[in-house]
N, C-alpha and C positions, 0 to 999 in steps of 0.2 A: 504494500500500500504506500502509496506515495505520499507521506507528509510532508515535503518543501515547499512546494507551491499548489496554490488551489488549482483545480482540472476548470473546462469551461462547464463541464457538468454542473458544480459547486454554484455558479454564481445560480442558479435559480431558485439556490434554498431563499423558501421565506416564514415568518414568522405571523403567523394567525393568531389572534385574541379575541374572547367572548367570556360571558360570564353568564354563568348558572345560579339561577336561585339556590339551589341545594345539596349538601355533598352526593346526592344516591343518583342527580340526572347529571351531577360533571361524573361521575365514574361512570356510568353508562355510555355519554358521549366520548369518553376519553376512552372506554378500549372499542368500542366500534370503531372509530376513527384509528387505532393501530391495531385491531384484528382486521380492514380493510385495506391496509396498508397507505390510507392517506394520510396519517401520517408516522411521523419513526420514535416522538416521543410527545406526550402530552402532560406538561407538568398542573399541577392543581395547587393552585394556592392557597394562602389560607385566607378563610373568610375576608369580607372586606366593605364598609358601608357607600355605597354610590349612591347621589345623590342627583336627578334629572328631571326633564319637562315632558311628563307625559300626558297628549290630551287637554293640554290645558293647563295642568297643576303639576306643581311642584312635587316630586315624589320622592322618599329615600326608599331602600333596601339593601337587605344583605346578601350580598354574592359570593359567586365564589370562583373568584377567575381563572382561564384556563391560557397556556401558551402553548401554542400547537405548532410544532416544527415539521415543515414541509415543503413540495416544490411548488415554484409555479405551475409546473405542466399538471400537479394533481390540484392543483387549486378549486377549481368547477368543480370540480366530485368530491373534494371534503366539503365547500360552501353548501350543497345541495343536501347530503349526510345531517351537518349541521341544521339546516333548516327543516330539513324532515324526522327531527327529533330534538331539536331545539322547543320547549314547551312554550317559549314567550312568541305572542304575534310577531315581533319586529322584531329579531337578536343582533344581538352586534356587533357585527362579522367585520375586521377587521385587518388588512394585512399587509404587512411592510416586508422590504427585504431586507436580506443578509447581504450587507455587505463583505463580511468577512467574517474570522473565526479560525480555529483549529482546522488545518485542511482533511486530518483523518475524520474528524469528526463529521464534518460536511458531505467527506465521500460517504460516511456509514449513514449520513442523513440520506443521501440522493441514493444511494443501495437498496434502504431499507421501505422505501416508496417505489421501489417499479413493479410496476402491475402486476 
C-alpha cells in the first residue's frame, strides 16, 4: 500500500454529516450505510443540543450526530439510504471534501466503498 503520496482515487473521499434524534436510529443508519458499503466508517457522536427555525418557530433538540466517511462516486446512494430511513421530513444531509489526510487511510477509505 502506498503511503507517500495520495493516489487520484483518494481525492474523492468526502465527509457526510446528519444528525439523529436518537442513539437506536444513528446505529441503524450507521451500519446500513457500512453493511452497504456506502460508506467505510460512520463515527457517532455524543449527544449534542441544536438549536433551529422550523416552520416558523424556533426549535431546540437533542441529536446525535453522525460523520460518515465516503466517496463522491457513492454519494447519491448513501444521500438516498439516508433519506429513506432518515425519520425526520427534511435531514441534513450535508457534505464536504477531503482535502487530504493519511494517504493509507484514504486508500482503505476509497477500498472499503467499491460496490
Amino acid at each position: 500500500m502506498n503511503t507517500q503520496s495520495p493516489s487520484s482515487e483518494n481525492n474523492s473521499a468526502i465527509l457526510v454529516l446528519t444528525n439523529m434524534p436518537d442513539q437506536d436510529s444513528a446505529e441503524t443508519i450507521a451500519h446500513a450505510l457500512v453493511s452497504r458499503k456506502l460508506a467505510a466508517c460512520v463515527n457517532m457522536l455524543a449527544s449534542c443540543q441544536s438549536c433551529y427555525q422550523w416552520q416558523g418557530k424556533v426549535e431546540t433538540a437533542t441529536e446525535i450526530p453522525l460523520l460518515i466517511k465516503t466517496t463522491a462516486e457513492r454519494y447519491a446512494e448513501l444521500e438516498q439510504a439516508i433519506r429513506e430511513l432518515h425519520p425526520y421530513e427534511l435531514p441534513e444531509i450535508i457534505h464536504v471534501p477531503i482535502t487530504g489526510g493519511f494517504p493509507a487511510y484514504l486508500t482503505w477509505l476509497h477500498q472499503e466503498t467499491q460496490a
